[in-house]
C-alpha positions as a Markdown table, in Angstrom:
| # | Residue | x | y | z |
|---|---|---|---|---|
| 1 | Unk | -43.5 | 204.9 | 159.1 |
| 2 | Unk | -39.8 | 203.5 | 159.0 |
| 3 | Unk | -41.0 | 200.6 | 156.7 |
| 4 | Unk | -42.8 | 203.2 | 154.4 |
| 5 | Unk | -39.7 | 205.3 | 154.1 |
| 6 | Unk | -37.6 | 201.6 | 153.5 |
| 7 | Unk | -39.7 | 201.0 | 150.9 |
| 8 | Unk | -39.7 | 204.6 | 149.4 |
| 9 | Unk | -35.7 | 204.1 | 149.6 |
| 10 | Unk | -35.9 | 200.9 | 148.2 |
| 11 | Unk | -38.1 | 202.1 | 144.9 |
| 12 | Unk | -36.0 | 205.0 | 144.5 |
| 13 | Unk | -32.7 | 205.0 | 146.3 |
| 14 | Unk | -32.0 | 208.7 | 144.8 |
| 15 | Unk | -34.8 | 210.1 | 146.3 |
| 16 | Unk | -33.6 | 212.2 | 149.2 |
| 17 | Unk | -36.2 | 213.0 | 150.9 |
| 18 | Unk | -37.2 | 209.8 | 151.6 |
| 19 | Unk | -33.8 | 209.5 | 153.3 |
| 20 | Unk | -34.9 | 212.8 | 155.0 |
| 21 | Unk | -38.2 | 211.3 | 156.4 |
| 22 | Unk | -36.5 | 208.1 | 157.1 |
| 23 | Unk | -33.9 | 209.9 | 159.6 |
| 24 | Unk | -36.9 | 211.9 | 161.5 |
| 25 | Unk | -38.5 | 208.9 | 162.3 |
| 26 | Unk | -35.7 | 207.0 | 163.5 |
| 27 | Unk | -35.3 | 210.2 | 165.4 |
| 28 | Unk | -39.1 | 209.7 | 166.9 |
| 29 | Unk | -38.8 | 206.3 | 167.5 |
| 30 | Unk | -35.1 | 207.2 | 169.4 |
| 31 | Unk | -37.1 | 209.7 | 172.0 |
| 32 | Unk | -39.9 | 207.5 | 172.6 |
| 33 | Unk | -37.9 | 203.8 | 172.6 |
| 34 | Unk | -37.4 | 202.2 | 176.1 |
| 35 | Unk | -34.8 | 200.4 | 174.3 |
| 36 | Unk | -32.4 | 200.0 | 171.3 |
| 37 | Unk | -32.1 | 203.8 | 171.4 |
| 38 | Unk | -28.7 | 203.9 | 170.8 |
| 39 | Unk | -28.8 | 202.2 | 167.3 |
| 40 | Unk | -32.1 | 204.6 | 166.5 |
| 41 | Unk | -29.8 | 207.6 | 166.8 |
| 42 | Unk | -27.2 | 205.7 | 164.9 |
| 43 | Unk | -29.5 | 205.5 | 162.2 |
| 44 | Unk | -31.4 | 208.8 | 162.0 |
| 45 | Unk | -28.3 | 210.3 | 161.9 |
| 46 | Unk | -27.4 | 208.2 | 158.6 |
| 47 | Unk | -30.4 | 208.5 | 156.8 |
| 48 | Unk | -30.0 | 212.4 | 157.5 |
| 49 | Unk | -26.4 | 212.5 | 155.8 |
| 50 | Unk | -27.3 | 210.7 | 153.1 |
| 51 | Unk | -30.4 | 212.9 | 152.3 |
| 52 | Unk | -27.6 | 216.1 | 152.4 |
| 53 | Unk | -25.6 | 214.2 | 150.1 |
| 54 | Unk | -28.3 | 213.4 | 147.9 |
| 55 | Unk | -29.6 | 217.2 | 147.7 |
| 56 | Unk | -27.9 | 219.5 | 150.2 |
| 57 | Unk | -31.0 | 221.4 | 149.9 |
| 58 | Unk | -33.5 | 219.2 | 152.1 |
| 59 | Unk | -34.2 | 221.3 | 155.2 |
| 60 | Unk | -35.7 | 218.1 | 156.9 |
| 61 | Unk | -32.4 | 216.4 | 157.1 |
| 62 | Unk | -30.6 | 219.3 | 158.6 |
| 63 | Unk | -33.2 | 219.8 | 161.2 |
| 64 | Unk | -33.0 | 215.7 | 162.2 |
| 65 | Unk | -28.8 | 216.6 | 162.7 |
| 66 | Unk | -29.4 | 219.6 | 164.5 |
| 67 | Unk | -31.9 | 217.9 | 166.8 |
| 68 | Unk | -29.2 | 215.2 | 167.2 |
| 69 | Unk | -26.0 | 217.6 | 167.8 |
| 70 | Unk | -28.6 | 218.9 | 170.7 |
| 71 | Unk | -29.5 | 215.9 | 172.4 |
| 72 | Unk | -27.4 | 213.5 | 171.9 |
| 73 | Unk | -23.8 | 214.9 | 171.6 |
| 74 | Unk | -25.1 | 218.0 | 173.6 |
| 75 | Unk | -22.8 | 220.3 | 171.0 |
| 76 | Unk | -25.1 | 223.1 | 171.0 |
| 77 | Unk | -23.0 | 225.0 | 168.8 |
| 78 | Unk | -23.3 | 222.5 | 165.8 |
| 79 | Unk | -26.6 | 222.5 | 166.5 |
| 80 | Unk | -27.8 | 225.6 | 166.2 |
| 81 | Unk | -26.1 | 225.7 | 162.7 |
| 82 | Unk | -28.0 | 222.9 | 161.0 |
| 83 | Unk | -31.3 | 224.3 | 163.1 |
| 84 | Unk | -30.9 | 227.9 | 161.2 |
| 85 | Unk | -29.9 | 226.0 | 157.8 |
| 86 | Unk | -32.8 | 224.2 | 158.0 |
| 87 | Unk | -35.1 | 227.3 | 159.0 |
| 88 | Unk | -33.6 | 229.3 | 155.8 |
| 89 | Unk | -34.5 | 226.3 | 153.5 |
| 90 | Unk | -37.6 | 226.3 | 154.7 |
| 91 | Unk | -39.3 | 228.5 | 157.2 |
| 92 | Unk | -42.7 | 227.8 | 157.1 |
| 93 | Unk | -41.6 | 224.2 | 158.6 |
| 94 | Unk | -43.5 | 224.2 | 162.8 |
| 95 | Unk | -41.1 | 221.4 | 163.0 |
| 96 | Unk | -38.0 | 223.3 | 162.6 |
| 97 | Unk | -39.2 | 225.6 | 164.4 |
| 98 | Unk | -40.1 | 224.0 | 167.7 |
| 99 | Unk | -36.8 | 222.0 | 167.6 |
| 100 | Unk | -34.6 | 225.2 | 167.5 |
| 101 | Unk | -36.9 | 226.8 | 170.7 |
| 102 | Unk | -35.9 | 223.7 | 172.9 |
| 103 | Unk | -32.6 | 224.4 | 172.0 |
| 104 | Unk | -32.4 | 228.2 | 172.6 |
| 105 | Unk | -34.7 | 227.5 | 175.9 |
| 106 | Unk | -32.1 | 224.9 | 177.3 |
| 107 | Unk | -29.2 | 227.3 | 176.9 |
| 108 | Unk | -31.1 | 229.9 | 178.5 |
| 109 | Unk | -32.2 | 231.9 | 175.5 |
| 110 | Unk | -36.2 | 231.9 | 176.4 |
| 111 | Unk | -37.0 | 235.1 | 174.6 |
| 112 | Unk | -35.8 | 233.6 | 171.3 |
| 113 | Unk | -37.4 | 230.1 | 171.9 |
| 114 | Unk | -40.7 | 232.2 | 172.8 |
| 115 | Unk | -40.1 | 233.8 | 169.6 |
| 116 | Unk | -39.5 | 230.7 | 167.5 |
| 117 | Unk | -42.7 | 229.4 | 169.2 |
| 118 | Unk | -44.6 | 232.4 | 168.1 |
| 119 | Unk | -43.1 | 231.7 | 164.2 |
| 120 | Unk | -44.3 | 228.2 | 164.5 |
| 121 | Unk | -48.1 | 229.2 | 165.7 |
| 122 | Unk | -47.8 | 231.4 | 162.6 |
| 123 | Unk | -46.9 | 228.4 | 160.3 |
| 124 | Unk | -49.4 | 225.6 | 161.9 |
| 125 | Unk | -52.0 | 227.4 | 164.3 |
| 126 | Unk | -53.4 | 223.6 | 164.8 |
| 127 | Unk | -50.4 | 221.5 | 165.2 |
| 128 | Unk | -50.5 | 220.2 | 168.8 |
| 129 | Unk | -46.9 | 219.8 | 169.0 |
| 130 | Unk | -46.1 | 223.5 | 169.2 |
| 131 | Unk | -48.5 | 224.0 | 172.5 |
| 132 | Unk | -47.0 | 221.2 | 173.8 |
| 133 | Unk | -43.3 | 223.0 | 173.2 |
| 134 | Unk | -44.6 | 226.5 | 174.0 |
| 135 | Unk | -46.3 | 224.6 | 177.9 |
| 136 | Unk | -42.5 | 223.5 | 178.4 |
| 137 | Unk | -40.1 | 226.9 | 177.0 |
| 138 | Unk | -43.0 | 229.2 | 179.1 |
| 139 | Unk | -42.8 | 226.8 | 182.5 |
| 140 | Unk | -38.7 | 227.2 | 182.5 |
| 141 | Unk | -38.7 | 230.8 | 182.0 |
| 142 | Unk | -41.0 | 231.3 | 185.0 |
| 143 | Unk | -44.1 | 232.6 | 182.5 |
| 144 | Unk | -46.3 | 230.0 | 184.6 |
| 145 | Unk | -49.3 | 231.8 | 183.3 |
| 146 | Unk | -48.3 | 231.6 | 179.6 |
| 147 | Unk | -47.9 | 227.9 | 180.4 |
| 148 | Unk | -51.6 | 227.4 | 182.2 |
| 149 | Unk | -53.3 | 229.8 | 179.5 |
| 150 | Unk | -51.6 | 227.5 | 176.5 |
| 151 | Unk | -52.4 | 223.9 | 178.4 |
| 152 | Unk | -55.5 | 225.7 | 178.3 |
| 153 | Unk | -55.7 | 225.9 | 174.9 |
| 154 | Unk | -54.5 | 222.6 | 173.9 |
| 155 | Unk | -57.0 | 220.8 | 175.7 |
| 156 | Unk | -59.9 | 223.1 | 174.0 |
| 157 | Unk | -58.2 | 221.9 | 170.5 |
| 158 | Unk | -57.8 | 218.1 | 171.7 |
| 159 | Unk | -60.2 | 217.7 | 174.7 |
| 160 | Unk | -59.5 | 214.1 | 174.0 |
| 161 | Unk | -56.2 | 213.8 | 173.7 |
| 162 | Unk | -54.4 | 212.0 | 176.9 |
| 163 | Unk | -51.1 | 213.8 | 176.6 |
| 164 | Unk | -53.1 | 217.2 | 176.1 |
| 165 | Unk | -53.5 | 216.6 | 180.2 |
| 166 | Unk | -50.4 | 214.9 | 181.0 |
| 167 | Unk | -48.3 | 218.2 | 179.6 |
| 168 | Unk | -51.0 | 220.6 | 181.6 |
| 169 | Unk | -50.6 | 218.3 | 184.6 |
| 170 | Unk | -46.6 | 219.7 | 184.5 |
| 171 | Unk | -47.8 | 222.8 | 183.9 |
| 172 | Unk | -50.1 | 223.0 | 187.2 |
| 173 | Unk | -46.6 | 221.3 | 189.4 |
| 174 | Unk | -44.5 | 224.2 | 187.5 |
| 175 | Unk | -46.9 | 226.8 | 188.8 |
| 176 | Unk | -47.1 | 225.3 | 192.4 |
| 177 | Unk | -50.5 | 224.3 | 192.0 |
| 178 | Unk | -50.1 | 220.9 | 192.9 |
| 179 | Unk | -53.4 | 219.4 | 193.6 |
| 180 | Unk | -55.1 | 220.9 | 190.2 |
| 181 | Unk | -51.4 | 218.8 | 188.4 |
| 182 | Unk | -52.6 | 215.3 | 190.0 |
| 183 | Unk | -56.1 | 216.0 | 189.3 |
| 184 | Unk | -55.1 | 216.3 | 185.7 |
| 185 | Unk | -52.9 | 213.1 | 186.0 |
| 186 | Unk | -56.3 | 211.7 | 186.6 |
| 187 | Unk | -58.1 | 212.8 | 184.1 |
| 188 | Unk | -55.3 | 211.7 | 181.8 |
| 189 | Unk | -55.4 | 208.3 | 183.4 |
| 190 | Unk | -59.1 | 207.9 | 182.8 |
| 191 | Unk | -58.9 | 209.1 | 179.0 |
| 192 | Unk | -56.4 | 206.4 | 178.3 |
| 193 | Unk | -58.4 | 203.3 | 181.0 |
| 194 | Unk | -55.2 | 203.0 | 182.6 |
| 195 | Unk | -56.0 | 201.6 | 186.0 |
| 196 | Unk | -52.6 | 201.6 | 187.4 |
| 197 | Unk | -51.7 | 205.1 | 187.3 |
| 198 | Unk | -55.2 | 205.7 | 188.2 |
| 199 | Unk | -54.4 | 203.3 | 191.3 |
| 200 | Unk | -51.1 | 205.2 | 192.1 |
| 201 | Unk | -52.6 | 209.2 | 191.7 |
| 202 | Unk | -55.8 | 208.7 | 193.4 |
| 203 | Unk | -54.3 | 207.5 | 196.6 |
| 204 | Unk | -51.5 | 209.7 | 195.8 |
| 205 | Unk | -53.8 | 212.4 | 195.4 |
| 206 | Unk | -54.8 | 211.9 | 199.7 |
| 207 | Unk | -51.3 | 211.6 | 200.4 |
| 208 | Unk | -50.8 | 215.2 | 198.9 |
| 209 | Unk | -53.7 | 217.2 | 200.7 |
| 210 | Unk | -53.1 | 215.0 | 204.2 |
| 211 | Unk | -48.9 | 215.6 | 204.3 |
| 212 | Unk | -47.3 | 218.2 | 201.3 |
| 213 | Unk | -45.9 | 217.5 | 198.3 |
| 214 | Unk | -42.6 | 216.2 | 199.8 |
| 215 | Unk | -44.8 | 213.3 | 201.1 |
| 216 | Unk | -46.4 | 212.7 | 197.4 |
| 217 | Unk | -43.0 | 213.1 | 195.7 |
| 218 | Unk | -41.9 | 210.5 | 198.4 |
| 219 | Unk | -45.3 | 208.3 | 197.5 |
| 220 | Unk | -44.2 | 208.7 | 194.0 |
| 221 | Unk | -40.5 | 207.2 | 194.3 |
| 222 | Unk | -41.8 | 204.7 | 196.3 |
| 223 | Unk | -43.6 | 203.5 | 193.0 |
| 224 | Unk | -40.0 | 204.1 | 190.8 |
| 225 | Unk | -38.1 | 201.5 | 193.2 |
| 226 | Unk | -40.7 | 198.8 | 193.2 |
| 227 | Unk | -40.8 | 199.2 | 189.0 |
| 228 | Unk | -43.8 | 200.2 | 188.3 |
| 229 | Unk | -45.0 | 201.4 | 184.4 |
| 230 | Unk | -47.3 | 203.9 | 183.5 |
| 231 | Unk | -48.1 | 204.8 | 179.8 |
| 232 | Unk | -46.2 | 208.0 | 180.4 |
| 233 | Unk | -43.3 | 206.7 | 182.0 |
| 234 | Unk | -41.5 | 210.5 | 181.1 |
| 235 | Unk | -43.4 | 211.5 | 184.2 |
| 236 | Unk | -41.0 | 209.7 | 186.7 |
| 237 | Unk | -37.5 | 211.1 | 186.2 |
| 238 | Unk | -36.1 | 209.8 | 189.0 |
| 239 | Unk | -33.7 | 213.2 | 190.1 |
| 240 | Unk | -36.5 | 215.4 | 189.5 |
| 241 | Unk | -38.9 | 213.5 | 192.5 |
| 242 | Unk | -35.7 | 212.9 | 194.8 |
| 243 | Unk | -35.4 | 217.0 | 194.5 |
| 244 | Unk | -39.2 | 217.4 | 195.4 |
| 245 | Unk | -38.8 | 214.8 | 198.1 |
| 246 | Unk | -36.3 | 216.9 | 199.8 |
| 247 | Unk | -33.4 | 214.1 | 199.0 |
| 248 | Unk | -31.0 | 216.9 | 197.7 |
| 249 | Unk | -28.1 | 214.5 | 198.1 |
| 250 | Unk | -29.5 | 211.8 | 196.3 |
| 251 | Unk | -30.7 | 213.5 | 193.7 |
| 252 | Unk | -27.1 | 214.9 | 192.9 |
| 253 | Unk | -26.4 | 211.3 | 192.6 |
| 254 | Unk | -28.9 | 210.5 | 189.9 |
| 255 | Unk | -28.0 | 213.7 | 188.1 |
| 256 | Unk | -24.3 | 212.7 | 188.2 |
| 257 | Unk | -25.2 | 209.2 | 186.7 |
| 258 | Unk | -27.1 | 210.5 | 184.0 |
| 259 | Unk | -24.1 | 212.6 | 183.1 |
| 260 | Unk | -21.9 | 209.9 | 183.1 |
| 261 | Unk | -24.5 | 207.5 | 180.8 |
| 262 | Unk | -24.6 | 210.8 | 178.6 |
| 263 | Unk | -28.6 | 210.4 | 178.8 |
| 264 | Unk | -30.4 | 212.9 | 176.9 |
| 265 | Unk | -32.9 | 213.4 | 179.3 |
């Protein structure tokens, strides 16, 4: 996609929204790069400006620096402007849409985000995405219901789709149904043939049901310190298992050095 949007520049270096696309997917590429993210951001927030200065009116662009305000210089306020710029310019967008509810759920403004979730459904009823944002804004305002009912969902639309059952894994651990959240691991494991997370969750799996979750969560940092990859890698934030594991102190520790590496995560 980058290299289409270089070449779109390239043939036409006034059109803007070329710029526009350019800067999501440097965006995209920033979330899901294990490196080099640094220079991604860099660059999805150029691309961006230069589609505003091109034609202020290009509500892609402002969503891109309003996603960037959010997460990377965690300025919430800025954000939220170029989020409700980009909504007015074009508010049939899902995209926008679902960007501003992570925003409003991460500042503790569910009802909104639910809202904005709802507007998005409205615009794209099919768009994966959206279930996958409504899963996460539901689980953190304690709607662990809402959250199993829409994983439900997602998986009837894409009952292939690996991530389908990654994100209704999270929901299952959300909801304290642990045992039905590593059985989904599985299943997400076997849609994609990867036999190493297969190899960690189904012994991981025994661990749970013979000592508690503590154990598993234990089970599962074991796996962080000896580097071991998954294809969802997202799954292992290494605070978040600590905190399970009952390591309260050590967990503050990873927190604190996340802070200070100004991760977005």
């Amino acid at each position: 996609a980058i290299a289409d949007f270089h070449q779109a520049v390239t043939s036409d270096p006034s059109f803007a929204q070329a710029y526009a696309g350019l800067g999501s997917a440097y965006m995209l590429a920033a979330e899901h790069a294990a490196t080099g993210r640094e220079a991604f951001y860099e660059s999805a927030h150029a691309n961006s400006v230069k589609a505003i200065e091109l034609n202020p009116e290009v509500g892609e662009a402002h969503a891109t620096l309003g996603f960037l305000a959010f997460r990377h210089d965690w300025n919430a306020a800025a954000s939220e402007i170029e989020f409700r710029r980009a909504i007015d310019l074009d508010p049939s967008q899902a995209m926008n849409r679902i960007l501003y509810a992570l925003l409003l759920c991460n500042t503790g403004r569910s009802t909104e985000a639910l809202d904005q979730i709802a507007r998005a459904h409205a615009a794209d009823p099919l768009w994966p995405p959206v279930y996958i944002t409504e899963m996460y804004v539901a689980a953190a305002a304690g709607h662990n219901d809402r959250a199993l009912e829409t994983a439900r969902k997602l998986i009837e639309l894409m009952p292939n789709w690996p991530l389908a059952y990654d994100q209704s894994a999270w929901a299952y651990w959300y909801a304290s149904r642990y045992e039905d959240a590593v059985q989904e691991w599985i299943r997400m494991a076997k849609l994609e043939q990867d036999q190493q997370r297969l190899a960690l969750e189904e012994p991981g799996l025994k661990v749970l049901r013979q000592q508690g979750v503590a154990a598993y969560s234990r089970y599962k940092l074991h796996a962080i310190e000896q580097g071991k990859s998954w294809n969802h890698p997202n799954d292992f934030q290494l605070a978040e298992w600590q905190i399970n594991a009952g390591k309260d102190a050590e967990a503050l520790l990873s927190l604190r050095k996340m802070v200070q590496d100004h991760d977005p995560e």
